[in-house]
C-alpha angles and dihedrals in degrees: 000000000000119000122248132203128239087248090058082067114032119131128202125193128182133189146135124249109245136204096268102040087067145090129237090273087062092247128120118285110246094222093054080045084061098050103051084053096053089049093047086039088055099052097047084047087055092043091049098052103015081238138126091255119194128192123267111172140353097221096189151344136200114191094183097159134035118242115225135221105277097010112143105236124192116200100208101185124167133173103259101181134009119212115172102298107343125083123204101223113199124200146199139208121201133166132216119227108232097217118042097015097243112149123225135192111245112166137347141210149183131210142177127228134183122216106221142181129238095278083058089252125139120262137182125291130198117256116242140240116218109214110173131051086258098050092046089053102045085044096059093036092057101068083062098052093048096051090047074051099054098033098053077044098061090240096107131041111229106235083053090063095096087174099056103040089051087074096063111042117054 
């Protein structure tokens, strides 16, 4: 299986916040938040292995800014590292000023996905080939946050988590 790049992957959504997707502060529901990165997750998870992908886990979310009613937001979601069958998706968050166009970054995620069959079971994915400063990082940096995963999970005993012990002996 021949190996793919982030980029080969690599989602962008874009859409205003509207009147009924926010809270009574007049910000983004987080939960509506959620659901425009799995959908941008899922795409990028299908780009990346040519496969019906589901969702497996949401790893982890930042919401550092509020998103307020009208603002323009952009989902920018890529596969950052392949396993078996499983793909890290990492996304990204940005506003729009409203004003004067500049993007910001307001919140963060990443989720898992699992390539599968049409009996819903998991199949094969191709590996992936970091190319930027950022892919290689968030490429090194995925095999640690699999293993935390695994091991809080039950899935992994801890002295089995190479990665992760290797941060802490020298």
């Amino acid at each position: 299986m021949q190996a793919k790049t982030p980029s080969e992957s690599r989602t962008i959504m874009t859409d205003l916040v509207l009147p009924s997707e926010t809270n009574p502060l007049n910000n983004l529901f987080g939960g509506e938040l959620l659901a425009r990165m799995d959908r941008a997750a899922s795409i990028a998870a299908r780009r990346h292995s040519r496969r019906v992908t589901v969702t497996a886990s949401v790893n982890h979310v930042a919401f550092n800014r509020a998103i307020p009613l009208g603002s323009v937001v952009t989902v920018e979601a890529c596969v950052s590292r392949a396993f078996n069958s499983s793909m890290e998706i990492y996304l990204d968050v940005w506003i729009e000023d409203r004003e004067n166009g500049h993007r910001s970054k307001a919140n963060e995620a990443i989720y898992t996905f699992v390539a599968v069959d049409d009996t819903a079971k998991p199949v094969a994915v191709p590996p992936i080939t970091p190319e930027t400063k950022l892919e290689k990082e968030r490429y090194e940096a995925a095999l640690r946050r699999k293993q935390l995963s695994l091991v809080l999970a039950g899935k992994m005993k801890p002295n089995e988590a190479t990665e992760l012990k290797a941060l802490f002996t020298e």
